[in-house]
VEXLUM-496377 format. One record per residue (C-alpha): residue number from 1; residue in one letter; chain; x, y, z. Coordinates in steps of 0.001 Angstrom, whole numbers, padded with zeros to 6 digits. Example, Ala and Ser with C-alpha at 12.3 -4.5 7.8 and 13.67 -1.06 7.14 Angstrom:
pos_code_unit_x_y_z
1_A_A_012300_-004500_007800
2_S_A_013670_-001060_007140
REM end
This chain:
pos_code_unit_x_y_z
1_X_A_-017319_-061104_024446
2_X_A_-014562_-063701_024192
3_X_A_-012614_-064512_028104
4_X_A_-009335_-065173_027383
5_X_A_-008394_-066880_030194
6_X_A_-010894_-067834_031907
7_X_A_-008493_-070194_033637
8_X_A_-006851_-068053_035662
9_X_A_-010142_-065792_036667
10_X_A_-011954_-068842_037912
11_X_A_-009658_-071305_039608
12_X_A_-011414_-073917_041641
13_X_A_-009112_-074388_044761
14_X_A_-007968_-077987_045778
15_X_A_-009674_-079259_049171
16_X_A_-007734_-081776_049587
17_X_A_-003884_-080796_049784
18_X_A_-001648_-082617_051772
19_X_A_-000647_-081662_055096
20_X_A_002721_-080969_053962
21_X_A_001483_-078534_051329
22_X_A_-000563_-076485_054494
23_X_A_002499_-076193_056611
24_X_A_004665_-074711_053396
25_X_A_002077_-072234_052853
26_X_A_002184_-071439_056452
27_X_A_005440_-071187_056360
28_X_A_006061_-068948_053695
29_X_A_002971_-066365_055368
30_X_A_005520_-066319_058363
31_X_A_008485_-065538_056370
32_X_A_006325_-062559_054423
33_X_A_005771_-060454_057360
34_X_A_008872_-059192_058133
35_X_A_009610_-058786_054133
36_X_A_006748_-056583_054378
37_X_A_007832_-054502_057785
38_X_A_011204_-054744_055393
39_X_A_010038_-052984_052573
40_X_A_007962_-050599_054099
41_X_A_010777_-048985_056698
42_X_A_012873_-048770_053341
43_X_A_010173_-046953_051459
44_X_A_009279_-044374_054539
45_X_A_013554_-043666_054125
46_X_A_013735_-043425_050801
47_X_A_010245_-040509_050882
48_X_A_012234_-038585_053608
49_X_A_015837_-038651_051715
50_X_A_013686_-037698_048937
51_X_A_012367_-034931_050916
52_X_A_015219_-033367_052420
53_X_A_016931_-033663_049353
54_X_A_014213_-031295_047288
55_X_A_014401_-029324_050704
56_X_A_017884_-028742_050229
57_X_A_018215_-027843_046722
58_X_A_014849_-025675_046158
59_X_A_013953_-024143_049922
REM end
């Protein structure tokens, strides 16, 4: 069997970033969180509008 990337499958990660490099990836965890809350209040509306919108036209 032929990997075509084995590049990507088995990256070795670098132990010895910068300090700068650990506080941007720190920062950008920080900044995901409430993308996530975010996304996930907008999906719960968009289920129930979907919802009451079948409810409407079919019940």
């Amino acid at each position: 069997m032929i990997k075509l990337f084995p590049n990507l499958i088995y990256k070795k990660r670098d132990r010895n970033l910068p300090s700068s490099k650990s506080k941007l990836k720190k920062e950008e965890n920080g900044k995901s969180k409430p993308l996530i809350v975010f996304g996930f209040i907008i999906s719960l509306t968009s289920i129930f509008l979907l919802l009451f919108t079948i409810n409407n036209k079919f019940g």
